[in-house]
C-alpha positions in Angstrom: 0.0 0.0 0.0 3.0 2.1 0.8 4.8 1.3 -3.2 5.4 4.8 -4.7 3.3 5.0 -7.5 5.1 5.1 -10.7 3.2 7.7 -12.4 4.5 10.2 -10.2 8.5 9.5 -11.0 9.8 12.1 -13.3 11.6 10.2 -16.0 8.6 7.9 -16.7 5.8 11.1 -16.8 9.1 12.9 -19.2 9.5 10.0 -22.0 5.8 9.8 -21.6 5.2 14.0 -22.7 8.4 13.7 -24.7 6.8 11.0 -26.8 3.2 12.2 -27.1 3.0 15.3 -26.5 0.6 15.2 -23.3 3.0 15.6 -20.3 0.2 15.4 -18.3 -1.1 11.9 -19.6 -4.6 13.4 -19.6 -5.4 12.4 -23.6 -7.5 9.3 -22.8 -9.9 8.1 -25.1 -11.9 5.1 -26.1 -10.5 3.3 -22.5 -11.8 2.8 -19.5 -12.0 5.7 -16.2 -9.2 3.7 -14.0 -6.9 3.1 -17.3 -6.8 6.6 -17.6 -4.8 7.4 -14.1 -2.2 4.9 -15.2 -2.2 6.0 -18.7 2.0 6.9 -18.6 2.7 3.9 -16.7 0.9 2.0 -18.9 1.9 3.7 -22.4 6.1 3.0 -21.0 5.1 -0.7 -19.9 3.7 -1.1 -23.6 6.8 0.8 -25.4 9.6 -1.4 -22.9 8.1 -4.9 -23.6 7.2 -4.1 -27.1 11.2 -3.0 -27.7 12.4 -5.9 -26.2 10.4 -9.0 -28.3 11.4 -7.0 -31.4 14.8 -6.7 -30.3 14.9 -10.4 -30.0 12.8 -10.6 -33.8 15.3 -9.4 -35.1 18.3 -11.1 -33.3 16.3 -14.7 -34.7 14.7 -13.2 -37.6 14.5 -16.7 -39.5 14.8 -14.8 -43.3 18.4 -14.9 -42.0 19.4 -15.5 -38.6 17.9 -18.7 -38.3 18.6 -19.6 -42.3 22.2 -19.0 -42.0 22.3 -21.4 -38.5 20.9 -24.4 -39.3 23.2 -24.1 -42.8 26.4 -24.0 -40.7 25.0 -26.8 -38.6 25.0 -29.4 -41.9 20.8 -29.5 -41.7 19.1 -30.3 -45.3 18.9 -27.6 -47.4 15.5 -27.9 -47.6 14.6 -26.9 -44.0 16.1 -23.4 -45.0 12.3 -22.7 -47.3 10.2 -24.4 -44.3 11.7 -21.6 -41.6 9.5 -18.8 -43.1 6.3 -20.2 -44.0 6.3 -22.1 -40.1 7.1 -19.2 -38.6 3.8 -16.7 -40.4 1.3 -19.6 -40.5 2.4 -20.9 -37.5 2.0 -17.5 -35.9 -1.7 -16.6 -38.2 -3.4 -19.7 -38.7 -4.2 -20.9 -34.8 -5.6 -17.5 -33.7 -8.7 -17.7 -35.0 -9.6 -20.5 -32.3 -7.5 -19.8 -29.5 -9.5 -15.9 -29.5 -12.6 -17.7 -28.3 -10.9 -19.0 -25.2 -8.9 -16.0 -24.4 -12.4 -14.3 -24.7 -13.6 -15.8 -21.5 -10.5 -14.2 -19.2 -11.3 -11.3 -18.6 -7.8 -9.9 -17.8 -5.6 -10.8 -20.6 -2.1 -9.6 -19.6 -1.5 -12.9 -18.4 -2.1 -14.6 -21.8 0.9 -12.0 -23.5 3.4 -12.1 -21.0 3.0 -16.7 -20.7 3.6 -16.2 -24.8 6.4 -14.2 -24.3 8.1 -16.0 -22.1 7.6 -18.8 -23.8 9.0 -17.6 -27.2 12.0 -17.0 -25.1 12.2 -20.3 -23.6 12.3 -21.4 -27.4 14.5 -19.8 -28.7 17.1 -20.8 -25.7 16.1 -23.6 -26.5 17.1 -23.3 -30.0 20.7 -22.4 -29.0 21.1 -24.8 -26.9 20.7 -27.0 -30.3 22.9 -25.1 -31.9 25.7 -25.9 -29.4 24.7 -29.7 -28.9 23.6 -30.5 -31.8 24.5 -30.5 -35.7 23.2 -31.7 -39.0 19.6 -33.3 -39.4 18.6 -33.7 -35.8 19.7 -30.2 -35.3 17.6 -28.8 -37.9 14.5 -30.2 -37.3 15.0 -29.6 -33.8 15.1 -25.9 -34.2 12.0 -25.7 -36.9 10.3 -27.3 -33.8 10.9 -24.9 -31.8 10.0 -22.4 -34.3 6.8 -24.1 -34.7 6.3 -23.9 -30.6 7.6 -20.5 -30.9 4.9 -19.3 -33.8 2.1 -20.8 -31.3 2.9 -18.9 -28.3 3.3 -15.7 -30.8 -0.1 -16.2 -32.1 -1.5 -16.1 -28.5 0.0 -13.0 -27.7 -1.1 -11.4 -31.0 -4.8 -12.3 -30.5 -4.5 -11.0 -26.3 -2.2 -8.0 -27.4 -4.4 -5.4 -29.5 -7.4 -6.3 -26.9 -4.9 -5.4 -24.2 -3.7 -1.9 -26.0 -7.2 -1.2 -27.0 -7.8 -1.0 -23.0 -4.6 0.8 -21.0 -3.6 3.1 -23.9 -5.3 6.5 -25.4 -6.9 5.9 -29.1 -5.2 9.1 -29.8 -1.3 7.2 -29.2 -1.5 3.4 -29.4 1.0 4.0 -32.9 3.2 6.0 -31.2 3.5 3.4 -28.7 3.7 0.0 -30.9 5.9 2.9 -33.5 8.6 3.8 -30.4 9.2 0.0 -29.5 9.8 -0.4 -33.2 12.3 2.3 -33.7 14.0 1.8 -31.0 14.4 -2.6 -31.4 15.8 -1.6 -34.8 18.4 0.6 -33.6 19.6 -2.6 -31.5 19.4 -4.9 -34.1 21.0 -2.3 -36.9 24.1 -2.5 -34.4 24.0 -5.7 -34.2 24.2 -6.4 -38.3 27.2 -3.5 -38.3 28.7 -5.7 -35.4 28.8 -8.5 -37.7 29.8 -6.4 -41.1 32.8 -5.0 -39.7 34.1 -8.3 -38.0 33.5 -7.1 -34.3 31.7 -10.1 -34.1 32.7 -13.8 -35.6 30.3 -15.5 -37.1 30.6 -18.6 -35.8 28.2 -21.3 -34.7 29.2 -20.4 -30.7 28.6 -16.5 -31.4 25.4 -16.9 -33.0 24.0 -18.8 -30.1 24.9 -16.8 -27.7 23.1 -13.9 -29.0 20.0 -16.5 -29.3 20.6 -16.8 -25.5 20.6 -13.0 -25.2 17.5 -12.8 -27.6 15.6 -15.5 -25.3 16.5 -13.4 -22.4 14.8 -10.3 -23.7 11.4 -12.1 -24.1 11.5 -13.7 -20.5 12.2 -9.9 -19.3 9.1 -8.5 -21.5 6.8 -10.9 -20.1 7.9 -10.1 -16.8 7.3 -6.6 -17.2 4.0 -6.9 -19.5 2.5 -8.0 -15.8 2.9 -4.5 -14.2 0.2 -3.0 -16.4 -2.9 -1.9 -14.5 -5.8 -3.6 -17.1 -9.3 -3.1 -16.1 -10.9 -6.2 -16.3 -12.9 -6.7 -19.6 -16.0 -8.4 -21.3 -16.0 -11.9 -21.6 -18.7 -12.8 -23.2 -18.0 -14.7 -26.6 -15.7 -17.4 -25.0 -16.6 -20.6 -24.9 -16.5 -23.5 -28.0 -13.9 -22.8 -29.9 -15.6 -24.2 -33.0 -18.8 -22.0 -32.4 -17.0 -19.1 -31.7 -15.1 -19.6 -35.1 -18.2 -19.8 -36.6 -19.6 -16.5 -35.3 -16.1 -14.7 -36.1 -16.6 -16.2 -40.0 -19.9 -14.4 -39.9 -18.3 -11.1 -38.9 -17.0 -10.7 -42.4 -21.0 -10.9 -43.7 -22.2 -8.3 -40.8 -19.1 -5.6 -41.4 -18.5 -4.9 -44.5 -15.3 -2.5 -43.4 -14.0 -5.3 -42.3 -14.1 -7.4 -45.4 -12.3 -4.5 -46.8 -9.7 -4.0 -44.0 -8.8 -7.7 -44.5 -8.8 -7.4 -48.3 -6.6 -3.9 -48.4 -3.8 -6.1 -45.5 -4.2 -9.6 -48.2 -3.2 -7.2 -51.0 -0.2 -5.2 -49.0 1.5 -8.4 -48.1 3.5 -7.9 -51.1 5.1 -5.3 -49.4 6.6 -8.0 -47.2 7.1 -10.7 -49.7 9.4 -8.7 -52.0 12.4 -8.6 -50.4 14.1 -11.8 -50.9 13.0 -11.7 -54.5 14.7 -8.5 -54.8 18.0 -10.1 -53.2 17.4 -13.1 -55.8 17.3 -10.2 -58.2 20.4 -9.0 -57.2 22.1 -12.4 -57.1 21.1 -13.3 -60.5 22.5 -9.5 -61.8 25.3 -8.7 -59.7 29.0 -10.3 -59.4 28.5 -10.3 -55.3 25.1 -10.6 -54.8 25.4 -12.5 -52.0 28.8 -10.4 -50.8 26.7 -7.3 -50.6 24.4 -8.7 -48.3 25.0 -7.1 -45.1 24.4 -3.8 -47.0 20.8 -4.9 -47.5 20.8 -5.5 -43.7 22.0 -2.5 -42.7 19.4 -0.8 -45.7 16.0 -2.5 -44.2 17.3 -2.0 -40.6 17.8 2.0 -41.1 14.2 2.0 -42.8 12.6 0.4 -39.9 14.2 3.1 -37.1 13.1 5.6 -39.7 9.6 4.0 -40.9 8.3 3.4 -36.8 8.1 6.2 -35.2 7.2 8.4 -37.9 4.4 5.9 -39.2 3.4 5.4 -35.6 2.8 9.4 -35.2 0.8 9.7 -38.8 -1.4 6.6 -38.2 -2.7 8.0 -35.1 -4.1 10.9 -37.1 -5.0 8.6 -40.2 -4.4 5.1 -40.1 -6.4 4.9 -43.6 -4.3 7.3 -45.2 -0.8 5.6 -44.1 -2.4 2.3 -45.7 -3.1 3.6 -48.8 0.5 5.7 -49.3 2.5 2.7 -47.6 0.6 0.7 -50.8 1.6 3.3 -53.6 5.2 3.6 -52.6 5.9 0.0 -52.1 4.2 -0.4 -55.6 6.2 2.9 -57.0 9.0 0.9 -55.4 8.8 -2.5 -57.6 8.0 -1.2 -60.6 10.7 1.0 -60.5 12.9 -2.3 -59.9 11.5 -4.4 -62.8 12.2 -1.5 -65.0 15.7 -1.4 -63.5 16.0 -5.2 -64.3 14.0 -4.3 -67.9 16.3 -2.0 -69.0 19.5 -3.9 -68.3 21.0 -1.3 -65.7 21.7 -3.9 -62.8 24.1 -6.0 -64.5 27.0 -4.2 -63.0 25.3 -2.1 -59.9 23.3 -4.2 -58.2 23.7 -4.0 -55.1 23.8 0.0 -55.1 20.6 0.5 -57.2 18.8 -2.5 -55.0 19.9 -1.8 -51.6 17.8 1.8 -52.0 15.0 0.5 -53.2 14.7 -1.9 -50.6 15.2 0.9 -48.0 12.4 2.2 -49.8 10.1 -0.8 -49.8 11.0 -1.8 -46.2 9.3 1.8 -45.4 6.3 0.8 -46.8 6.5 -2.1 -45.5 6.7 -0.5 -41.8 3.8 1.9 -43.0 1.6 -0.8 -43.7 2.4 -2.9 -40.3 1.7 0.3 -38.1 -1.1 1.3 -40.3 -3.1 -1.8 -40.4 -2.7 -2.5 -36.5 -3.5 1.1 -35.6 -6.4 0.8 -37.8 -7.5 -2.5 -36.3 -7.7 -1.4 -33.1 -9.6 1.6 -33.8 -11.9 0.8 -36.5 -13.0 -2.6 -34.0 -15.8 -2.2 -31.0 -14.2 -2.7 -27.5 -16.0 -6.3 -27.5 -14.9 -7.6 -30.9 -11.4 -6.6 -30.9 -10.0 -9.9 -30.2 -12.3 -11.3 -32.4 -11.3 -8.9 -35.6 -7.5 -9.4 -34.7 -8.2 -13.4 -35.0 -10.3 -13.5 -37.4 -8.6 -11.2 -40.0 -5.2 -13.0 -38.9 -6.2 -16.5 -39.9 -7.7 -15.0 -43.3 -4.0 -13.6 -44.1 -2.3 -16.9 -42.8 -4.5 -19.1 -45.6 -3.5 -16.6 -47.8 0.3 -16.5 -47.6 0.6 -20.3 -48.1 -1.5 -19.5 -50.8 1.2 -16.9 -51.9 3.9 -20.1 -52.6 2.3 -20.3 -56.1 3.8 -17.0 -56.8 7.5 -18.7 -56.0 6.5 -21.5 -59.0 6.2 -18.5 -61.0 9.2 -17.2 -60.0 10.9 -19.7 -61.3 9.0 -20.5 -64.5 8.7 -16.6 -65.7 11.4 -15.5 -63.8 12.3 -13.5 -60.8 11.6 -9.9 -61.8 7.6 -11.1 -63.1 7.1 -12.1 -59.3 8.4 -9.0 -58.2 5.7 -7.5 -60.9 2.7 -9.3 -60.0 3.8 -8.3 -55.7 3.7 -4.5 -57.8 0.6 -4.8 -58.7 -1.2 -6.4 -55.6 0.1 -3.4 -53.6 -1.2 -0.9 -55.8 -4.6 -2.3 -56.0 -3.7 -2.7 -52.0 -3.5 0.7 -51.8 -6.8 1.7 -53.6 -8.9 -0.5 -51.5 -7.2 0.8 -48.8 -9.0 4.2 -49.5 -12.1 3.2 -48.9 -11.9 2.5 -45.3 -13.2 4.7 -42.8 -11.4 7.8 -41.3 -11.0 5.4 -37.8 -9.3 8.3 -36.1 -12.4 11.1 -36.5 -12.9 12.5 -33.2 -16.9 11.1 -33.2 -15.7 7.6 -33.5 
């Protein structure tokens, strides 16, 4: 009874003004009465945990991180294409009946920080493979722990925007998810320069000890995710998880913004699955393709401390509007590189022509993350928020398996007609994207 209360210590109530612009945490909207006391607590609890599982994405981001591993450890080559896919569907496809469940709790901090810290205990998990094990066993050992890891992640993304939606303002939930993303980035852009300039070996031994370090951070963010002061919400909707499915299926009948939310984030996926066909792109054009490849690192890095915080900021004002320009420049973006490819100016330059462009794209990219979760959480009723997240989740999970067909094509048309077809679903993205509501309006 006698704990000082946080709220009251300087340096918390300072990076709390500093960052939005209300020093005296009084901007509360769209929460409930007692939320709105601890709003700065709350708004820091939300920007340190967020920081610290992104610093740990990117420390085992499996595009790289993880592909490069189980390579040095002898695993088939094969296991390098199932990382990705296990790791989004993994993560996308259970939500949609696990939400049902984590409807009937009516606190659901609890169901965050247990995914957290189990993500951690996975990826420990996974370096303790890497140091025991090697070849086959090795491999498959750590996919499964992807797999266990993508489960727990899937919890904590169905719990998490139901969580935000009730201990942080309307008017700065971007800035928040937005600072954790700026600042994991500058971490993790560190950590790719450690690596480029040969401050760190890359070695088996280094690797997983950085997994240990990345495992660490999760643990700590679920610890800390229990210190927020959440009211306690509905719980009506829990239950079957079946019968809830159902009911969430019919959602996409009832709302048609919905149906449209979910189409405009199906279409801007491109902006995500571009990248390595622009690195394929470079490989097949330049002499060092693969050479050059921490300067792609470093490239995407930058554009994610650049892309969070300032996309964070705008799609508090107009989550709508980031949608649809995050879809125009990552389509301005890939045409620009087909016509780079078309015209027969990478053969030489490569990497320097590419390694922009994907700063570019990895913008979008970061626009259309912040935008569509910002516009989620806003554009949902209190009640249904963990029933949107789920629903419109599992819809994108079915649909990037679905997107493997675009690999055969890839391969039978060539890389840069991939890259133009992912061009033209984030245009058409970015039209849709137009005609959702103005979420943000001051009478919603």
């Amino acid at each position: 009874m006698n704990t000082p209360d946080i709220n009251e210590l300087t340096p918390v109530r300072r990076a709390y003004g500093i960052l939005t612009g209300d020093d005296e945490g009084r901007v509360c909207r769209d929460i409930p009465d007692a939320a709105c006391d601890e709003q700065p607590r709350n708004f820091m609890t939300h920007v340190v945990s967020l920081s610290l599982t992104k610093v740990g994405d990117g420390l085992v981001d499996p595009k790289l991180v993880l592909a490069w591993l189980i390579t040095a450890l002898g695993a088939p080559a094969g296991l390098v294409g199932v990382l990705v896919p296990v790791r989004e569907a993994g993560a996308l496809l259970p939500q949609l009946f696990i939400a049902g469940g984590i409807r009937s709790l009516p606190v659901r901090k609890w169901v965050w920080a247990t995914g957290s810290i189990i993500q951690g205990l996975a990826v420990i998990g996974m370096a303790l493979t890497a140091l025991m094990l090697e070849g086959a066993t090795a491999g498959w050992m750590i996919v499964g722990l992807l797999a266990v890891m993508a489960t727990a992640r899937s919890a904590c993304s169905v719990s998490y925007k139901d969580v935000l939606g009730k201990t942080v303002s309307k008017s700065t939930r971007g800035t928040a998810t937005g600072t954790a993303g700026s600042l994991a980035s500058c971490v993790v852009l560190l950590f790719g320069l450690a690596l480029s300039l040969h401050l760190l070996d890359q070695t088996i031994a280094t690797i997983a000890f950085v997994m240990l370090l990345a495992g660490g951070a999760w643990i700590i963010a679920g610890a800390c995710f229990t210190t927020l002061v959440e009211a306690r919400g509905a719980t009506e909707g829990g239950g079957n998880a079946f019968s809830v499915a159902m009911k969430q299926f019919r959602l996409l009948f009832d709302r048609p913004q919905l149906r449209r939310f979910i189409a405009a984030r199906g279409l801007l996926i491109a902006t995500a699955l571009a990248p390595p066909y622009m690195l394929a792109l470079a490989g097949e054009n330049g002499r060092n393709g693969l050479a050059d490849l921490g300067l792609f690192v470093i490239a995407a890095a930058l554009a994610s401390i650049l892309g969070g915080y300032v996309w964070g900021r705008l799609s508090d004002r107009s989550s709508r509007k980031v949608l649809a320009f995050a879809g125009f420049l990552g389509a301005a973006t890939l045409i620009a590189t087909v016509l780079l490819h078309d015209l027969a100016l990478l053969d030489q330059n490569s990497s320097f022509l590419l390694a922009p462009l994907l700063f570019v794209l990895t913008l979008a990219y970061q626009g259309v993350r912040l935008g569509r979760s910002t516009h989620l959480v806003d554009m949902a009723p209190a009640d249904d928020r963990a029933a949107y997240t789920a629903l419109a989740n599992t819809l994108i999970g079915v649909l990037l398996l679905a997107t493997a067909a675009i690999g055969l094509l890839a391969e039978s048309q060539g890389v840069a007609t991939a890259i133009g077809v992912f061009a033209a679903m984030s245009l058409v993205g970015g039209f849709v994207a137009l005609g959702l509501d103005e979420v943000q309006a001051e009478d919603n």
